[in-house]
Biopython code that builds the backbone (N, CA, C, O; Angstrom):
import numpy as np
from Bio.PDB.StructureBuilder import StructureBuilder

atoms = [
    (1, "UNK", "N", (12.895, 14.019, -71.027)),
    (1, "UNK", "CA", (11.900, 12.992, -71.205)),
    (1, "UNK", "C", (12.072, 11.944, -70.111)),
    (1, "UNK", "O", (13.179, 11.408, -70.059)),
    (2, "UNK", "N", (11.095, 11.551, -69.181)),
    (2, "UNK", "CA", (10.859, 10.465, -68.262)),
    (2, "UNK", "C", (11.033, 9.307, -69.091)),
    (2, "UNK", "O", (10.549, 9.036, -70.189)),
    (3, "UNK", "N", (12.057, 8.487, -68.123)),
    (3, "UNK", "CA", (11.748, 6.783, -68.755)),
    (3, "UNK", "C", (11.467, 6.007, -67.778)),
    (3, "UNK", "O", (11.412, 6.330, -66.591)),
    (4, "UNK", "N", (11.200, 4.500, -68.442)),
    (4, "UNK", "CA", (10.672, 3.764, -67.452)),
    (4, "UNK", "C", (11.706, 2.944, -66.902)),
    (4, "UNK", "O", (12.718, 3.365, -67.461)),
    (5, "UNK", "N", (12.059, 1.974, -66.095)),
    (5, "UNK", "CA", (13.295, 0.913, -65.818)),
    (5, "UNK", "C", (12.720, 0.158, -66.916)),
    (5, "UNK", "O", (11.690, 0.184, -67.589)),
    (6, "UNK", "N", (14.269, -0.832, -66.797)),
    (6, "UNK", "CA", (13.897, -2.049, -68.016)),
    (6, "UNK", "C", (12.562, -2.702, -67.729)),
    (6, "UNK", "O", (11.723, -2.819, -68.622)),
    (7, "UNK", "N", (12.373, -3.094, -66.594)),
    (7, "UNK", "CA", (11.612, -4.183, -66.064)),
    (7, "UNK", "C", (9.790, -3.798, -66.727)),
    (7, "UNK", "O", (9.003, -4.656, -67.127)),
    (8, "UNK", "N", (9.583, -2.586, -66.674)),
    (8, "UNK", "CA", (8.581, -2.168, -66.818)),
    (8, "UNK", "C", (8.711, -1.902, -68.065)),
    (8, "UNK", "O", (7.876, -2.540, -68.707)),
    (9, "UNK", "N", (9.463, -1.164, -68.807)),
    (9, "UNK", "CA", (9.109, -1.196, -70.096)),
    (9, "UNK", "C", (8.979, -2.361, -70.863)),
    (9, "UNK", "O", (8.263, -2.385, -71.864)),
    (10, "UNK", "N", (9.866, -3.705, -70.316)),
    (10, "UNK", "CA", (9.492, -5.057, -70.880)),
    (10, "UNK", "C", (7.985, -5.372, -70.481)),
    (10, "UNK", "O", (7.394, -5.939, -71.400)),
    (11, "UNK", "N", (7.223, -5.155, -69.367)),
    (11, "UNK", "CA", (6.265, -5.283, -68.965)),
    (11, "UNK", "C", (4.921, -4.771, -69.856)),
    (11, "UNK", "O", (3.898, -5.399, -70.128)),
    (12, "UNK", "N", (5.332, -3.335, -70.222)),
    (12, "UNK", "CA", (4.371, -2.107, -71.117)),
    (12, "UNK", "C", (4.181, -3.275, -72.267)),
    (12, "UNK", "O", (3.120, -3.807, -72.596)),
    (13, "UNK", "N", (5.780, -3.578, -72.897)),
    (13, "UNK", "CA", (5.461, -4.383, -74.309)),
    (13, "UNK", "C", (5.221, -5.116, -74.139)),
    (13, "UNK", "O", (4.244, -5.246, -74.877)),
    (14, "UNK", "N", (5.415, -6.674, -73.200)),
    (14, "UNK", "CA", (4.595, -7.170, -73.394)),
    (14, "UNK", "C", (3.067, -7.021, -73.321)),
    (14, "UNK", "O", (2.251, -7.631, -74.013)),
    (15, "UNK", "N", (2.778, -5.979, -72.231)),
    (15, "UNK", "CA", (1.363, -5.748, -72.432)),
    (15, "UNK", "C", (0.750, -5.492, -73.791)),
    (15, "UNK", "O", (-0.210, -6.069, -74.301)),
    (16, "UNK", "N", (1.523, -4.473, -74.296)),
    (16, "UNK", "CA", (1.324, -3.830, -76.007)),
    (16, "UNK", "C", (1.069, -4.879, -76.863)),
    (16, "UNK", "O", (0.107, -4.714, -77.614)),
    (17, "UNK", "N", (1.646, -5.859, -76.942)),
    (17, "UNK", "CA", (1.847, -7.000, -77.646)),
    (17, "UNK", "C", (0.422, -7.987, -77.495)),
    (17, "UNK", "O", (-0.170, -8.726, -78.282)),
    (18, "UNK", "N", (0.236, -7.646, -76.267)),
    (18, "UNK", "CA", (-1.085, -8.932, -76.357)),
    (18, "UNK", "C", (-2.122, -7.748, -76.726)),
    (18, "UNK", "O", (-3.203, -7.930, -76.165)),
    (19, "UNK", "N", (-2.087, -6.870, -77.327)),
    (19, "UNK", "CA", (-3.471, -6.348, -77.514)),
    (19, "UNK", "C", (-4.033, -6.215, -78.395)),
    (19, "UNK", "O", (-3.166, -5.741, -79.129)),
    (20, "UNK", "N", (-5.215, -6.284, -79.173)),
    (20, "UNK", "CA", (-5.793, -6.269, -80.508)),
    (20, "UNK", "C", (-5.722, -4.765, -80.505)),
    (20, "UNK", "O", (-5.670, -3.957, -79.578)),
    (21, "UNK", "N", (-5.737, -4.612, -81.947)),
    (21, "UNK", "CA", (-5.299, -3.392, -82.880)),
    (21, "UNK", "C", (-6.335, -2.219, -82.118)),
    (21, "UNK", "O", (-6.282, -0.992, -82.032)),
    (22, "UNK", "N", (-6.651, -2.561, -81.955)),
    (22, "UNK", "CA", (-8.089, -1.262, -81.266)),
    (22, "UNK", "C", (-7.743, -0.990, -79.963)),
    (22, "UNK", "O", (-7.616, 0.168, -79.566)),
    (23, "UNK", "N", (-7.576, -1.980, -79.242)),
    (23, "UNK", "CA", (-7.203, -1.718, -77.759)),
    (23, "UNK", "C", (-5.404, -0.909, -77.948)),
    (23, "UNK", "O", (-4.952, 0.005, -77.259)),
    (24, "UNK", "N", (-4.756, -1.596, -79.028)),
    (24, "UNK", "CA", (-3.411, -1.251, -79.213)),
    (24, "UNK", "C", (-3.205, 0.621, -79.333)),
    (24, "UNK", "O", (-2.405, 1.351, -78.749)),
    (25, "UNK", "N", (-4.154, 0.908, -80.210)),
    (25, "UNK", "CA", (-4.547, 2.603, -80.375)),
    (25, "UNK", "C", (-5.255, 3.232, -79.199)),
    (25, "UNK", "O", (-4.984, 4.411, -78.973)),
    (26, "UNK", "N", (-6.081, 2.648, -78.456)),
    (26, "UNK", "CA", (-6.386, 3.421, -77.287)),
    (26, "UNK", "C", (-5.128, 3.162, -76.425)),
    (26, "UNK", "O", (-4.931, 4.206, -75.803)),
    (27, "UNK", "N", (-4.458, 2.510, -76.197)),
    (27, "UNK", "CA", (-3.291, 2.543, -75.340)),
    (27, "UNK", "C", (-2.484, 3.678, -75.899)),
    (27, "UNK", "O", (-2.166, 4.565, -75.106)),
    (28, "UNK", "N", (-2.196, 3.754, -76.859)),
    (28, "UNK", "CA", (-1.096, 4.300, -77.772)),
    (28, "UNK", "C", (-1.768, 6.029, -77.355)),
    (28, "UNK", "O", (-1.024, 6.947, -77.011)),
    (29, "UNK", "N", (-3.166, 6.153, -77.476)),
    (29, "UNK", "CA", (-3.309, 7.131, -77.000)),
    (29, "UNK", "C", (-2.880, 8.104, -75.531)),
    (29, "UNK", "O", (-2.141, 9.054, -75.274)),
    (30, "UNK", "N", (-3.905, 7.152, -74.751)),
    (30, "UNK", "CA", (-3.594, 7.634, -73.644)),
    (30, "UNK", "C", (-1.815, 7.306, -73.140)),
    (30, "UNK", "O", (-1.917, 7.321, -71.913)),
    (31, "UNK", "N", (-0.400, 7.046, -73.443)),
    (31, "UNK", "CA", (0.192, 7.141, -73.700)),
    (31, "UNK", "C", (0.658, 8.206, -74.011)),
    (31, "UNK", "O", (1.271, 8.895, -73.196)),
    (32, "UNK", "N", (0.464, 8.565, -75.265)),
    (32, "UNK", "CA", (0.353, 9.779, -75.989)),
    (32, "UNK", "C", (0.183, 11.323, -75.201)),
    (32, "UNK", "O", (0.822, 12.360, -75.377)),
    (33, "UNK", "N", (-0.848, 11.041, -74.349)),
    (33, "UNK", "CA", (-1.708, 12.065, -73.833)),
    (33, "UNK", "C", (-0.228, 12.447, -72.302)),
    (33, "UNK", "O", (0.464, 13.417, -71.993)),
    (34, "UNK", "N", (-0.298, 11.909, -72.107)),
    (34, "UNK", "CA", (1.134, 11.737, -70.866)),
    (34, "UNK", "C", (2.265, 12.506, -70.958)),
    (34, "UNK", "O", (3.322, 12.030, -71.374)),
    (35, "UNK", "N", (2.101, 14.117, -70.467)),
    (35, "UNK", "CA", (3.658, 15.321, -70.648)),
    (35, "UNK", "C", (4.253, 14.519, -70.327)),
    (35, "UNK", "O", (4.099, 13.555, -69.576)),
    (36, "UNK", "N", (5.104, 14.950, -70.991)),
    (36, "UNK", "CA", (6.853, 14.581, -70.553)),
    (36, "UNK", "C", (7.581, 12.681, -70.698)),
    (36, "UNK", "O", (8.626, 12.084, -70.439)),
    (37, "UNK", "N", (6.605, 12.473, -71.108)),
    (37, "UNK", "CA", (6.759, 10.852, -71.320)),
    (37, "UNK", "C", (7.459, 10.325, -72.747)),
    (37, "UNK", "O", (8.105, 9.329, -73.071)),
    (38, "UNK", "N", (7.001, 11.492, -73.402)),
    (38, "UNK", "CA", (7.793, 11.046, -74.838)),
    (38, "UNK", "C", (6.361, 10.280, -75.473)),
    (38, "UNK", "O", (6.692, 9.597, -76.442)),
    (39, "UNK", "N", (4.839, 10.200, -75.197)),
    (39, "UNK", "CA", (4.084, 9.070, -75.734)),
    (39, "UNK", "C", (4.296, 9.007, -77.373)),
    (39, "UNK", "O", (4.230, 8.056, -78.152)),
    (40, "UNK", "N", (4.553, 10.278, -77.558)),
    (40, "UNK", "CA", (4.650, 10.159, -78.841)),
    (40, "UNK", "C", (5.353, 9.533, -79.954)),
    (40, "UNK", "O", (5.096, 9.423, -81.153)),
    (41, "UNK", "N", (6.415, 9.116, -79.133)),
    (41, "UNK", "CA", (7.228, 8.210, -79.839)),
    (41, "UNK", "C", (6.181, 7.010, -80.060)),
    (41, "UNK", "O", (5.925, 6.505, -81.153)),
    (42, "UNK", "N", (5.590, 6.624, -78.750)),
    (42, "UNK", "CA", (4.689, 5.183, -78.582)),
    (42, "UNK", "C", (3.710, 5.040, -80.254)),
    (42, "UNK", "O", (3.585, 4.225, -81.167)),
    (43, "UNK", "N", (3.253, 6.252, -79.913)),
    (43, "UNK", "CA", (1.688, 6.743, -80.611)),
    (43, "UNK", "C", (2.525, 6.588, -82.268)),
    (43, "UNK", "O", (1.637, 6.523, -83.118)),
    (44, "UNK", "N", (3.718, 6.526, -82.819)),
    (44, "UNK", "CA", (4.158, 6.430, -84.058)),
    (44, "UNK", "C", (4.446, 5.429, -84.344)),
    (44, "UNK", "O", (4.758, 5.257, -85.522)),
    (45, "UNK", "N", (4.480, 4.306, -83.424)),
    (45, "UNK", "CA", (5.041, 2.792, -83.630)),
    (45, "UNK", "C", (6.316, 2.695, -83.450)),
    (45, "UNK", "O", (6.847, 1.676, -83.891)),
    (46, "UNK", "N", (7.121, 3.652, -82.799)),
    (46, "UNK", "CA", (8.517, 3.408, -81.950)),
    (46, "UNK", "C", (8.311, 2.425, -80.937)),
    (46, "UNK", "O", (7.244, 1.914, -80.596)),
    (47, "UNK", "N", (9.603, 2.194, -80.441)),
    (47, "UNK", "CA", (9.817, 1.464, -79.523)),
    (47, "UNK", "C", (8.677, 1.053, -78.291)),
    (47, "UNK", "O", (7.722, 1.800, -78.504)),
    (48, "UNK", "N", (8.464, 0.460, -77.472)),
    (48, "UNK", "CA", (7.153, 0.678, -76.899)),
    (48, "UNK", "C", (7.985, 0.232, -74.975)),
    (48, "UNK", "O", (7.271, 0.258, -73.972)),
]
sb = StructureBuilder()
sb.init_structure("model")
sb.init_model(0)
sb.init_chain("A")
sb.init_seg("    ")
for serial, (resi, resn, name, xyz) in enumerate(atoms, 1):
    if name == "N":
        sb.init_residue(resn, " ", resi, " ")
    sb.init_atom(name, np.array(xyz, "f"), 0.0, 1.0, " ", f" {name:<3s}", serial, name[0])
structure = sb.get_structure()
């Protein structure tokens, strides 16, 4: 599974964080959609 550096994954969440619930699930998707990334963890409400 690909990860990101700290810097950016603090970056992702905060992005995640400012988003309303709708925008939060299309992220979570396309996320999701991403081999080898693990989105799926994202897409369950793991870690972000």
């Amino acid at each position: 599974m690909q990860t990101y550096d700290a810097i950016v994954e603090r970056q992702m969440g905060n992005c995640y964080g400012s988003l309303s619930e709708k925008d939060r699930r299309r992220y979570a998707a396309v996320e999701a959609a991403k081999p080898g990334h693990g989105g799926n963890r994202l897409a369950s409400g793991g870690r972000h």
